[in-house]
TORZATI-862206 format. One record per residue: x, y, z of N, C-alpha, C in turn; chain; residue number from 1. Coordinates in steps of 0.001 Angstrom, whole numbers. Example, Ala and Ser with C-alpha at 12.3 -4.5 7.8 and 13.67 -1.06 7.14 Angstrom:
residues 2
PT	13190	-5690	7800	12300	-4500	7800	13200	-3300	7800	A	1
PT	12850	-2250	7080	13670	-1060	7140	12900	30	7870	A	2
***
This chain:
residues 273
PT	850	-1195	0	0	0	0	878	1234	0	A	1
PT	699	2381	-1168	1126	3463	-834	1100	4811	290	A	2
PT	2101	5681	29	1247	6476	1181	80	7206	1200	A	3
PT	-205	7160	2630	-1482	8020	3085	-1614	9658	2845	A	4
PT	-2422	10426	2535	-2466	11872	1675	-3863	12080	2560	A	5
PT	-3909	13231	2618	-5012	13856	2972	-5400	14956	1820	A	6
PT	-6457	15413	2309	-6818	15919	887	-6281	17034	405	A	7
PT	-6053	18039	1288	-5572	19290	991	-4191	18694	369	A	8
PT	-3448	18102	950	-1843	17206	400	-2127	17319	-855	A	9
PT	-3104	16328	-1221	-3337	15771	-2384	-3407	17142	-4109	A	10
PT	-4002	18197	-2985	-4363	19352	-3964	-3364	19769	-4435	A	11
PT	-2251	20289	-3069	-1227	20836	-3621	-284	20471	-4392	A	12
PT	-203	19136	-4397	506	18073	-5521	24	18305	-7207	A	13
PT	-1446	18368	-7210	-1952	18441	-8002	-1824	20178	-8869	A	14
PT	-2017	21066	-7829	-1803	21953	-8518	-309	22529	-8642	A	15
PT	849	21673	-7780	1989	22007	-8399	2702	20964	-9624	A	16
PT	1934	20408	-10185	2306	19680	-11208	1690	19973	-12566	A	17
PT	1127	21446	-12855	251	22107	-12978	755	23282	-13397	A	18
PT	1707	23527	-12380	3007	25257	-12493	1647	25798	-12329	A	19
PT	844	25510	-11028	-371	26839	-10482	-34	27096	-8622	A	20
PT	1197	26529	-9091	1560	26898	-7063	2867	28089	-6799	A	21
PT	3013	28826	-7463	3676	29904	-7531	3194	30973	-8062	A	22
PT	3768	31733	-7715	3196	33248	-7985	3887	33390	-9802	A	23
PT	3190	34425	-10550	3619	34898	-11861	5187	35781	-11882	A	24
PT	5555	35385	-12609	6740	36225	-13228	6281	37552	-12935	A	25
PT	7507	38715	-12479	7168	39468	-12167	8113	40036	-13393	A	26
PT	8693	39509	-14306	9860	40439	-15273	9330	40050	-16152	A	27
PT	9582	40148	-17504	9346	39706	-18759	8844	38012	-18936	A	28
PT	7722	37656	-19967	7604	36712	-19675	8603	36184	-21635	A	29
PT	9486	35290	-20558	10402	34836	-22343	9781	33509	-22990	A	30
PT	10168	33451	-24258	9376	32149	-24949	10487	30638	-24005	A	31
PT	11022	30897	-23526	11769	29559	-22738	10718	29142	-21549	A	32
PT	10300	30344	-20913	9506	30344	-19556	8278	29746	-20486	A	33
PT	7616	30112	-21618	6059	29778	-21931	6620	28374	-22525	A	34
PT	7450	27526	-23232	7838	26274	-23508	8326	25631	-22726	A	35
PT	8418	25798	-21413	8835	24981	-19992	7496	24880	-19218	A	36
PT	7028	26047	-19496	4998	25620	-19252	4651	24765	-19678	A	37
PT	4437	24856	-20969	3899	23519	-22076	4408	22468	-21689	A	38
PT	6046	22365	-21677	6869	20891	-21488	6076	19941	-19839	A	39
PT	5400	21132	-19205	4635	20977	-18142	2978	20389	-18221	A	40
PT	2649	21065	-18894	1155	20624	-18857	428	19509	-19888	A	41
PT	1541	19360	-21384	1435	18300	-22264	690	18961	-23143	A	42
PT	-648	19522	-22902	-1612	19814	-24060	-2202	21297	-23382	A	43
PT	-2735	21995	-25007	-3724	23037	-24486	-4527	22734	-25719	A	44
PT	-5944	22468	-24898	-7531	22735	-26055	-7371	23943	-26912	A	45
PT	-7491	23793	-28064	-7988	24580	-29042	-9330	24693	-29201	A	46
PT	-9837	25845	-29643	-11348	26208	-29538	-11865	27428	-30256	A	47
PT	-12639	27139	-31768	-12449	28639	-31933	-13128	29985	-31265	A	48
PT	-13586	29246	-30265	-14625	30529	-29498	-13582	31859	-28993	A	49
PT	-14018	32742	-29446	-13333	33960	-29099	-13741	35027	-27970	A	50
PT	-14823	34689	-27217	-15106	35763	-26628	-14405	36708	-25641	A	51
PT	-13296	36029	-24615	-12310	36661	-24040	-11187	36455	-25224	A	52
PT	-10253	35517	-25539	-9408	35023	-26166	-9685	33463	-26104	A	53
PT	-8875	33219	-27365	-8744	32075	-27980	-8148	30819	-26394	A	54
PT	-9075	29676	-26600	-8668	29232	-25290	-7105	28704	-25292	A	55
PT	-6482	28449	-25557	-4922	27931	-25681	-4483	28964	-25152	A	56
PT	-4661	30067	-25407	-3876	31616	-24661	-3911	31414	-23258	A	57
PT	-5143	30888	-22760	-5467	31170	-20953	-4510	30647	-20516	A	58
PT	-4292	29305	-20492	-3077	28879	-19610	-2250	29126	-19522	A	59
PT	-1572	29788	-20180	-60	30339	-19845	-718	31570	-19437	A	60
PT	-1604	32561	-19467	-1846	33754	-18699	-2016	33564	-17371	A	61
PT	-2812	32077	-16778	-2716	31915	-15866	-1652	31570	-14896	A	62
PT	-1109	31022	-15482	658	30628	-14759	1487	31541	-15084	A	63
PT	1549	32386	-15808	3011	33169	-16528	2559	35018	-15971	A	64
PT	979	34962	-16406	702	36635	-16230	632	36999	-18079	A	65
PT	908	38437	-17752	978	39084	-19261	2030	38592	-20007	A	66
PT	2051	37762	-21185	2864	37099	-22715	2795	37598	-23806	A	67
PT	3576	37315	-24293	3889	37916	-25809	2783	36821	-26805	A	68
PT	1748	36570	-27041	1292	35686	-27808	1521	35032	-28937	A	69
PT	2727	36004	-29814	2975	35375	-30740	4394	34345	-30454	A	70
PT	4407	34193	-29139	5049	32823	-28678	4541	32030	-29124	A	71
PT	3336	31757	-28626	2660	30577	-28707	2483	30050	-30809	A	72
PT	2662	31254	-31455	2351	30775	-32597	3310	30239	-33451	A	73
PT	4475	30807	-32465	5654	30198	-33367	5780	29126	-32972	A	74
PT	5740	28466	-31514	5754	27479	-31390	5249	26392	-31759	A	75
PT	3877	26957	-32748	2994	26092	-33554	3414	26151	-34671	A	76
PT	3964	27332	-35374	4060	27386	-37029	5159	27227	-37376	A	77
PT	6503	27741	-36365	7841	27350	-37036	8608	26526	-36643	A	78
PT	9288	26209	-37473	10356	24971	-37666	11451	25652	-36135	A	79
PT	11672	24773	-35322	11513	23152	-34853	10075	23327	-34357	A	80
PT	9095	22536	-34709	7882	22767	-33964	8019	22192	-32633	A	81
PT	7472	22902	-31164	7244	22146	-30113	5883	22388	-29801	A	82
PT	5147	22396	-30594	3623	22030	-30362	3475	21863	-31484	A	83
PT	2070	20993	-31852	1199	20762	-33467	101	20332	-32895	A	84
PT	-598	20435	-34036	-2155	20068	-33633	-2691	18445	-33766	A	85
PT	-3220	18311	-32985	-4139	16977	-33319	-5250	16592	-32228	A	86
PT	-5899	15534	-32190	-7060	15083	-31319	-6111	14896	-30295	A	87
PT	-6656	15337	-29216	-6172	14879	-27571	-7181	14994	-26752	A	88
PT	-7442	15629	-25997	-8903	16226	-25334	-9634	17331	-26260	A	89
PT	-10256	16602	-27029	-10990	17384	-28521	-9542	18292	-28979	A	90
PT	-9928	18514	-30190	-8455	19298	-30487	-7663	19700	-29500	A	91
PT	-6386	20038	-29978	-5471	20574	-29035	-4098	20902	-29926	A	92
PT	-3303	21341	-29108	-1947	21434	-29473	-974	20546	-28754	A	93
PT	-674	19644	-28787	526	18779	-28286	2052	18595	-28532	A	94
PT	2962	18260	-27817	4378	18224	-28023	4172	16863	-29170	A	95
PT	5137	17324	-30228	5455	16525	-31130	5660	15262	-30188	A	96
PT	6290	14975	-29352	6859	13401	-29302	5378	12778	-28793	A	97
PT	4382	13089	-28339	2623	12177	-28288	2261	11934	-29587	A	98
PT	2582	13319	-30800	2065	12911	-31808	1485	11248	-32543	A	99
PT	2307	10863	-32941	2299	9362	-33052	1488	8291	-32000	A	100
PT	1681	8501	-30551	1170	7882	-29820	-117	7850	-30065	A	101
PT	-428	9330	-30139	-1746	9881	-30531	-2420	9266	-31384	A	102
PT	-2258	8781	-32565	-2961	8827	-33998	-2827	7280	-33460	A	103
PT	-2094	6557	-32618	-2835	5008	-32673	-3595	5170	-31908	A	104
PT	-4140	5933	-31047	-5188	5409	-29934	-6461	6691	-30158	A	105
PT	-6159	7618	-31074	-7464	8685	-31113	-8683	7902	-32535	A	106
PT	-9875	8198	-32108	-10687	7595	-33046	-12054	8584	-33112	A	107
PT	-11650	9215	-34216	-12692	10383	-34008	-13349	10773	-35509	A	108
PT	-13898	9356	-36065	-14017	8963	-37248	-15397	9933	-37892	A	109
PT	-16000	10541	-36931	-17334	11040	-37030	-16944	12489	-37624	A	110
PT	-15931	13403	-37465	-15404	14516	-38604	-15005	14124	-40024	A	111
PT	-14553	12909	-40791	-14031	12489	-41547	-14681	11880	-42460	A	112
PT	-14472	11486	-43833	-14920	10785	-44334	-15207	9819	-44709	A	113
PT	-15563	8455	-43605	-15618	7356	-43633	-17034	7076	-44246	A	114
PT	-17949	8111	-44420	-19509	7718	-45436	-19409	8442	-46247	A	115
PT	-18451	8622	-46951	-18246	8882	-48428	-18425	8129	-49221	A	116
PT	-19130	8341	-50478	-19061	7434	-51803	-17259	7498	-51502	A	117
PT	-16994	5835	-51644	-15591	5231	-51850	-15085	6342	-53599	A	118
PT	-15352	5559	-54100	-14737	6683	-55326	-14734	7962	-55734	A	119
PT	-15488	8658	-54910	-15521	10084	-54318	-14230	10679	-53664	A	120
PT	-14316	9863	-52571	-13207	9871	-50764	-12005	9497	-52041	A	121
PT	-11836	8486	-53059	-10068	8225	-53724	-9971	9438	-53864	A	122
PT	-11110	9889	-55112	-10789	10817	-56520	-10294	12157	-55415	A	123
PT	-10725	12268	-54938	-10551	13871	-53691	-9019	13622	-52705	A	124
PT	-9082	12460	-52636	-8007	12449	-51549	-6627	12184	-52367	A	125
PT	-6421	11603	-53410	-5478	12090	-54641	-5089	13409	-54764	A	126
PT	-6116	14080	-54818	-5973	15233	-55744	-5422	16024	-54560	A	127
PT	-6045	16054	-53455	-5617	17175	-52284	-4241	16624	-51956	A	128
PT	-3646	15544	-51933	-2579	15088	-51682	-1209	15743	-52449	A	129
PT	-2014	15429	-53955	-897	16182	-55298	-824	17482	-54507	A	130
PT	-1786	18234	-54376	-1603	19821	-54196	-642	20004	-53344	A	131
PT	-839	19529	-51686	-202	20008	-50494	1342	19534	-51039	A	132
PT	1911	18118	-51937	3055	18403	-51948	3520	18935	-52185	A	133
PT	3207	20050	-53318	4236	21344	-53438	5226	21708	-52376	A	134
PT	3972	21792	-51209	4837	22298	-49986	4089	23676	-49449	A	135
PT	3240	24268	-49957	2644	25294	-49423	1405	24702	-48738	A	136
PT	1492	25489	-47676	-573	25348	-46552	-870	25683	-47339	A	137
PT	-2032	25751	-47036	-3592	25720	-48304	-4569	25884	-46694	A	138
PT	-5650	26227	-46573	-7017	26384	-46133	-7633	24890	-46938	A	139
PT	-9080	24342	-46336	-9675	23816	-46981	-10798	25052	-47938	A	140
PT	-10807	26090	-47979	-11502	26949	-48943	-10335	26995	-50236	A	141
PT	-9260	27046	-49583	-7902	27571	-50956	-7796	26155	-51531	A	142
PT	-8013	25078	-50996	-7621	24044	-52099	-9107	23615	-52658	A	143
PT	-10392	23755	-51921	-11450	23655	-52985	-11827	24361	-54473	A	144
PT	-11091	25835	-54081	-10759	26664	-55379	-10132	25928	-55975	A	145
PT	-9007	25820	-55482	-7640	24984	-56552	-7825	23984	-57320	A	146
PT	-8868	23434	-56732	-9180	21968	-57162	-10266	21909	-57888	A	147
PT	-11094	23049	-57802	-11965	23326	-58663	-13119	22247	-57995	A	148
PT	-13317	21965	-56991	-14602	21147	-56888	-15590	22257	-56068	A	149
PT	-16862	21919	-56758	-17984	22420	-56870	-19255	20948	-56336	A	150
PT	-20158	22154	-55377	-21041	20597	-54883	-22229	21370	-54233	A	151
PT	-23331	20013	-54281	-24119	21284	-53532	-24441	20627	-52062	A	152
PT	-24451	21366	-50739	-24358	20970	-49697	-25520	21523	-48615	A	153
PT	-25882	20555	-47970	-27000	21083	-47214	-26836	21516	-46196	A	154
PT	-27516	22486	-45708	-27555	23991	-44891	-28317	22995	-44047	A	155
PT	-27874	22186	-43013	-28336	21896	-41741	-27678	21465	-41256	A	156
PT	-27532	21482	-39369	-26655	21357	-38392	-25082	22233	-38396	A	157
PT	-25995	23388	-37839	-24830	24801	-38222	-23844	24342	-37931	A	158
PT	-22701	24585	-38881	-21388	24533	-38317	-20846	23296	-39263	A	159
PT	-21546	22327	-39209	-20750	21337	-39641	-20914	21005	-41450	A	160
PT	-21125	21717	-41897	-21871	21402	-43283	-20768	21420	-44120	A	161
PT	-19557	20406	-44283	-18332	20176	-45333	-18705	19954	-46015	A	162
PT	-17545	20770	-47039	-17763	20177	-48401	-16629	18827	-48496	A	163
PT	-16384	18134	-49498	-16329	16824	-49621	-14649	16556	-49776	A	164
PT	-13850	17822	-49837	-12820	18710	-49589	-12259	18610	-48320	A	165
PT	-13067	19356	-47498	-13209	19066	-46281	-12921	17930	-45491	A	166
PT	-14157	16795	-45363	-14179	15954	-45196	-12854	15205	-45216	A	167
PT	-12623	15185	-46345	-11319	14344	-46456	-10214	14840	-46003	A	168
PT	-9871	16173	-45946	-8866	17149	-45483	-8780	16874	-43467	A	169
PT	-10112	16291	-43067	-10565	16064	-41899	-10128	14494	-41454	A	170
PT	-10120	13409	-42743	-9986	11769	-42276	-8470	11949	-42576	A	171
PT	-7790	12722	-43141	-6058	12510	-43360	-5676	13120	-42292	A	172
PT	-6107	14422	-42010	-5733	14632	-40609	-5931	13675	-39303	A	173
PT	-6556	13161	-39078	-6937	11742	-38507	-6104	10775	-38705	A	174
PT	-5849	10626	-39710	-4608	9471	-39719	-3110	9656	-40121	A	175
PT	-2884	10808	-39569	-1712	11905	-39490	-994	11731	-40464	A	176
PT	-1677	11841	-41711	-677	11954	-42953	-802	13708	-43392	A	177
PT	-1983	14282	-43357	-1986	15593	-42953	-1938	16343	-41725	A	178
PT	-1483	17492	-41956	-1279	18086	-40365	-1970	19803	-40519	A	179
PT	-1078	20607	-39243	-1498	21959	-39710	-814	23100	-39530	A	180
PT	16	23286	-40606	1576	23854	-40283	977	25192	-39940	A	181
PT	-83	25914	-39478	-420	27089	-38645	-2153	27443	-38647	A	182
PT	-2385	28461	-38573	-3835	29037	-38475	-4065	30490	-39030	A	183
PT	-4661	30833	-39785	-5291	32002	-40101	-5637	32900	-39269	A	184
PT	-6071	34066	-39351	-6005	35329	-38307	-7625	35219	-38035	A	185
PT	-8626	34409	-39040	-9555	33900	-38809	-9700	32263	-38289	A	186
PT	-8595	31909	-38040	-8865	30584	-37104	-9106	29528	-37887	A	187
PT	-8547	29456	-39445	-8787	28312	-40193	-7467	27606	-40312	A	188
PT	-7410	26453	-40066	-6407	25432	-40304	-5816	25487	-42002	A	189
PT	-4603	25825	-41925	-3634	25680	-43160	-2785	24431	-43286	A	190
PT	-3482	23461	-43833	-3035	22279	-44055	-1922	21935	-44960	A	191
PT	-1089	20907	-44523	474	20748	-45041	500	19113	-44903	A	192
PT	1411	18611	-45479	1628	17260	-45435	2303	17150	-43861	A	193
PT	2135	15824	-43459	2791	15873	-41457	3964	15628	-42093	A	194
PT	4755	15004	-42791	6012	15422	-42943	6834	16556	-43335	A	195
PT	6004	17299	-43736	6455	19057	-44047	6369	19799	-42458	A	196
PT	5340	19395	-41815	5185	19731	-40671	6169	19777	-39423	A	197
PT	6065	18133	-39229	7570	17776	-38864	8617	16983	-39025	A	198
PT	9029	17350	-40503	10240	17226	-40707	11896	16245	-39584	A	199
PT	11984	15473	-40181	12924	14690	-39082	12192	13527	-38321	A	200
PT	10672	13722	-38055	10511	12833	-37212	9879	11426	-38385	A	201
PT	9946	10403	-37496	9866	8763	-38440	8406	8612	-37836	A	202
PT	7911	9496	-39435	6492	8922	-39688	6155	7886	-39973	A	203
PT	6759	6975	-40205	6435	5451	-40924	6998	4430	-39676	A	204
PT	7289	5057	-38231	7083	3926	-37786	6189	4000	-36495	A	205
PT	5571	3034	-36964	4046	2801	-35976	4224	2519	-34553	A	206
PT	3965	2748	-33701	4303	2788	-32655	3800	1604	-31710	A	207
PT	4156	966	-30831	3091	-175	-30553	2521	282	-29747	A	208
PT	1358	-375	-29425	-64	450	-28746	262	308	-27130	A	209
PT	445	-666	-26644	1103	-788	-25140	1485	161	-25052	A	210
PT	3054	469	-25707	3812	1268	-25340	3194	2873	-25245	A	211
PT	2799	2714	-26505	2081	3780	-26909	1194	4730	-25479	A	212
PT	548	3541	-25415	9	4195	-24014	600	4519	-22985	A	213
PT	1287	4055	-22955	2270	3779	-21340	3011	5260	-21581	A	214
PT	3031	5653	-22652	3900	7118	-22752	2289	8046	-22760	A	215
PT	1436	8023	-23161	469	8913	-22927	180	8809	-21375	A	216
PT	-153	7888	-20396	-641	7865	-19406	436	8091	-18235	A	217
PT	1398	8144	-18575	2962	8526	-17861	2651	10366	-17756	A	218
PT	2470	10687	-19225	2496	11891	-19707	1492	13070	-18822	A	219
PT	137	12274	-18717	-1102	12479	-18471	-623	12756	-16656	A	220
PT	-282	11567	-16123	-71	11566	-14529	986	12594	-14420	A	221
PT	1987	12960	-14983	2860	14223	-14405	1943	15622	-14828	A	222
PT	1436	15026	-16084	275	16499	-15893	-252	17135	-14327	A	223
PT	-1150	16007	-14147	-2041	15823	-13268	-1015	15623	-11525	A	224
PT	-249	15018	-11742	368	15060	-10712	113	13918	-9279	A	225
PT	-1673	13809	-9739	-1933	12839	-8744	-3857	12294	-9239	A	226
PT	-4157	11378	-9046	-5447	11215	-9561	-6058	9784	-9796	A	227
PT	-6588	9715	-10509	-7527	8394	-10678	-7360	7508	-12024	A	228
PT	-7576	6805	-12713	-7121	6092	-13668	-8069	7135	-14586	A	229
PT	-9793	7291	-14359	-10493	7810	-15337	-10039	9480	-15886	A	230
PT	-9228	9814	-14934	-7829	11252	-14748	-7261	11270	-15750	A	231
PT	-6000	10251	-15684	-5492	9932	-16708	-5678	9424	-18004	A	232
PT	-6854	9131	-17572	-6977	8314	-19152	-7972	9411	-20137	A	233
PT	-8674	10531	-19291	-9483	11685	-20393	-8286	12794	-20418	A	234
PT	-7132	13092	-20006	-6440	13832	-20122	-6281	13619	-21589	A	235
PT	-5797	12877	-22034	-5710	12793	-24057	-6630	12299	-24634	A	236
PT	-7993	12113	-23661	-9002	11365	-24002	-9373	10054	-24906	A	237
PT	-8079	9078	-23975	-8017	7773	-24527	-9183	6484	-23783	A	238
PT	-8864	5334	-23947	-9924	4517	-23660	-9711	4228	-22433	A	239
PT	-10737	4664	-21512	-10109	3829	-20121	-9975	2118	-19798	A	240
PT	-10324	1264	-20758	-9826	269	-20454	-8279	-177	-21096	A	241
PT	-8035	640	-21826	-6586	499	-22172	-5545	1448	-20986	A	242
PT	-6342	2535	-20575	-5522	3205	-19857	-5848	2271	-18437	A	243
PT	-6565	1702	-17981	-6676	909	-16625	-5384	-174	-16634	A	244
PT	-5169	-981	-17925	-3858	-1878	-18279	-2889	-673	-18007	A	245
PT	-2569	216	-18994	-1524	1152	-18940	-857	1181	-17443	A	246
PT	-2046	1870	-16675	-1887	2451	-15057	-808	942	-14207	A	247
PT	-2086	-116	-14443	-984	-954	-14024	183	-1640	-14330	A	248
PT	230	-1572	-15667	2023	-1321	-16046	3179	-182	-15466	A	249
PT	2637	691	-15248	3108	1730	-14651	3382	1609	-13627	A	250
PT	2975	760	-12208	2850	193	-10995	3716	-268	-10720	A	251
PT	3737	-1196	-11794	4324	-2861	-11918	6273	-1861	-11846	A	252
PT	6288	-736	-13098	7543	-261	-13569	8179	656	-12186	A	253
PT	7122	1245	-11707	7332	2141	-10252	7183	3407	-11147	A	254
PT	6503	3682	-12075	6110	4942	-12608	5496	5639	-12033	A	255
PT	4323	4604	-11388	2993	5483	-10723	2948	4642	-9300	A	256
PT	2877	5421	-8472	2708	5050	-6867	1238	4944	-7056	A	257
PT	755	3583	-5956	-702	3581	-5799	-626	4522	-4172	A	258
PT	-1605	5847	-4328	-1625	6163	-2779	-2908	6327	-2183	A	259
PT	-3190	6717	-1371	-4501	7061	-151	-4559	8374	-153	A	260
PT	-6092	8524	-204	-6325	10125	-117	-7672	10057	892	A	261
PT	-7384	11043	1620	-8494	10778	2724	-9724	11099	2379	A	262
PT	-11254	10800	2070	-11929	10996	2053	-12710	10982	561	A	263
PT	-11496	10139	-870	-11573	9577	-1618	-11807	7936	-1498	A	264
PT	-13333	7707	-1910	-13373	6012	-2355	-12708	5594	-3574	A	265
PT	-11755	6187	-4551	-11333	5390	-5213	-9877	4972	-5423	A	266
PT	-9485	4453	-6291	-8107	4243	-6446	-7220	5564	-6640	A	267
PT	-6606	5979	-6308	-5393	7075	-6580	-4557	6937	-6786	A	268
PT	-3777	7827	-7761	-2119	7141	-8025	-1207	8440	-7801	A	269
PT	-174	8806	-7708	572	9936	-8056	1674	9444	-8771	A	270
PT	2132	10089	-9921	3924	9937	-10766	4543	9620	-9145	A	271
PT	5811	8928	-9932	7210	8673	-9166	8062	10359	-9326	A	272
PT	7714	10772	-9821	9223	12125	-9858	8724	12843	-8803	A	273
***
């Protein structure tokens, strides 16, 4: 049996694994300080709702104070990337090295075009493929021009009404052969091949799914710092019965301490660091 925690214990663990147990920078905030955040928290939700700011901005305002924002974009758009986009807890921005982990265990087939006429989903997913190798982003509006496809699409369930462009621009991103080497000043994804994206890293080798996990749910618990299996396992919003195996591989390795929290009925774990 691990050790005994009481609850307040338990918090402060949690919120210093978090970088929310210190006070803000009182000098300049530098892009080293906002990428030692990130290297901290693993992921930030993307969202295009704008009404204060774009949500990816908050967290580092909350830990850091006033930032230079176009930190955060370089860290998304330029070469060496240490963030890119993909499914984690609904979109997000993640450190390249989950990437991969990511795309074996995310399944979010319902944006994509898996009910496409089949010879539709080829003829489209050819053609958008030829384009992006050039090497320039594209919008999914700039390569429907380009491509010249024309369709007619029905005006119901606001928001989601792709064109067939789209769609597919949506199932390659999904199976990380497309990526999104930045964003528009209107919040549209500029799509690039993931090897233009990131460059250097070995897209072609598949990662095994064990492992795979065992680095997301490792990842997830230093997030979190201390918590429950169902914790860890919606942090990248993977399956909790793969992350319940994961957790106890992690046990077994001395990754994750099983501990006691007073006035919690369930299992708790905290990282070893």
């Amino acid at each position: 049996m691990g050790a005994s925690l009481s609850l307040p214990q338990a918090r402060r663990i949690a919120l210093a694994a978090q970088g929310l147990d210190k006070g803000r920078p009182a000098g300049p905030v530098t892009s080293r300080a906002v990428g030692r955040t990130f290297a901290r928290i693993h992921l930030v939700q993307i969202d295009s709702v704008n009404v204060l700011a774009r949500s990816h901005f908050l967290p580092f305002f909350s830990r850091l104070g006033n930032y230079d924002r176009s930190i955060l974009q370089k860290m998304a758009g330029k070469h060496p990337r240490r963030m890119v986009e993909y499914w984690a807890h609904e979109a997000s921005y993640v450190r390249p090295e989950h990437f991969l982990d990511l795309v074996v265990w995310q399944n979010r087939k319902w944006v994509g075009a898996a009910g496409m006429d089949p010879a539709l989903r080829s003829g489209v997913t050819g053609r958008v493929l030829e384009a992006l190798a050039d090497g320039k982003p594209m919008t999914a509006a700039q390569l429907t021009a380009r491509l010249g496809h024309v369709e007619d699409r029905k005006h119901v369930n606001w928001g989601w009404n792709w064109n067939a462009v789209k769609r597919v621009l949506e199932h390659l991103f999904e199976e990380g052969i497309v990526s999104s080497a930045s964003r528009t000043d209107q919040f549209e994804r500029q799509y690039a091949l993931t090897r233009q994206v990131l460059p250097g890293h070995d897209l072609e080798a598949v990662p095994d799914p064990s492992a795979a996990m065992d680095r997301l749910i490792e990842a997830a618990a230093q997030a979190h710092g201390i918590g429950s299996v169902r914790c860890f396992a919606d942090y990248f919003r993977t399956p909790l019965k793969a992350a319940t195996a994961s957790v106890r591989r992690l046990v077994d390795a001395g990754r994750l301490e099983p501990v006691t929290v007073a006035g919690w009925d369930r299992a708790v774990y905290r990282h070893a660091d």
